[in-house]
C-alpha positions in Angstrom: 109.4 100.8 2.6 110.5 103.1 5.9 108.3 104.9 7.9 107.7 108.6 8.6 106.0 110.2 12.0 104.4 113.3 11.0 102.5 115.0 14.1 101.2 111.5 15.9 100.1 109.9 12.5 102.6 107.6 10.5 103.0 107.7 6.8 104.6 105.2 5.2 106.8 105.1 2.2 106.2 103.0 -0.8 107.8 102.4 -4.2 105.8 102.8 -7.4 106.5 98.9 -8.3 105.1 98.2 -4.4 102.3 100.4 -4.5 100.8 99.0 -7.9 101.3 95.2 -6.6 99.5 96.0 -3.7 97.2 98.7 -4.8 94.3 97.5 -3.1 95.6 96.6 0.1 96.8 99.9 0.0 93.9 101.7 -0.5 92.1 99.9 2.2 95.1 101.1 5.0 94.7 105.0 3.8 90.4 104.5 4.0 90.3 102.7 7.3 93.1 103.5 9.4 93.7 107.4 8.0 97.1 106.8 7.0 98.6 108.5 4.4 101.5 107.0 1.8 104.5 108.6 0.3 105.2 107.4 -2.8 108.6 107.5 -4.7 109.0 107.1 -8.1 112.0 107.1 -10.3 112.9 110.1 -12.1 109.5 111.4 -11.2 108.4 113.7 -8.0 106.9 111.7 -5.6 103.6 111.9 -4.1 101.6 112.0 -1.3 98.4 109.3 -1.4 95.7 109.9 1.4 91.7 109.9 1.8 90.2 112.9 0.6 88.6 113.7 3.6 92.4 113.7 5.4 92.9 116.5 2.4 90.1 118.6 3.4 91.2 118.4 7.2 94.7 119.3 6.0 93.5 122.2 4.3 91.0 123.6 6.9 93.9 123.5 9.3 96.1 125.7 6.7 93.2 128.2 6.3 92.7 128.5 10.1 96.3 128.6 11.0 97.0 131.6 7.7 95.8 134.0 9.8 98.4 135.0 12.9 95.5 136.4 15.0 93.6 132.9 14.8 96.4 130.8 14.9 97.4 132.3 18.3 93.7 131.9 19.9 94.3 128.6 18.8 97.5 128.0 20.5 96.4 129.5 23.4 93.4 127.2 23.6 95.7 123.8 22.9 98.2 125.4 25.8 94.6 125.7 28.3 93.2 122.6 27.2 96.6 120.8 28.2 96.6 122.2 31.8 93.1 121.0 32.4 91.8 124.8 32.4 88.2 124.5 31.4 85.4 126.9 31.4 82.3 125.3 32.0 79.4 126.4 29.9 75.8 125.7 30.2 74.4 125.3 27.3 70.6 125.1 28.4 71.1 128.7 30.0 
């Protein structure tokens, strides 16, 4: 097994043979701690085993990053966010 850093999360490589000794175990790390597992199997593609809701965060992400105009705002927000430049908004206004 080796281990993969992929944007501050770790996945973690398995075997096929690994994965269906420990198949429970395994489950329970990708449900409770959100990590996902590459699998590698032997004259097969390999594949990628993670929570469903990981999935659907991955692919909200890829919608909201498809579009250039978005993505940028985006960007620009992370950039603002990292220099502590806030806009405070009242919401009971």
């Amino acid at each position: 097994m080796y281990v993969l850093s992929v944007h501050e999360k770790t996945m973690k490589s398995i075997s096929y043979t690994s994965l269906r000794k420990n198949l429970s175990s395994i489950l329970d790390t990708v449900e409770k701690d959100h990590i996902p597992y590459h699998i590698v199997r032997k004259n097969h593609k390999n594949m990628i085993l993670l929570t469903e809701e990981d999935y659907e965060s991955t692919q909200e992400t890829l919608y909201l990053l498809s579009n250039p105009i978005n993505a940028g705002r985006i960007k620009e927000s992370i950039e603002q966010a990292a220099k502590n430049e806030f806009v405070h908004v009242d919401l009971d206004d």
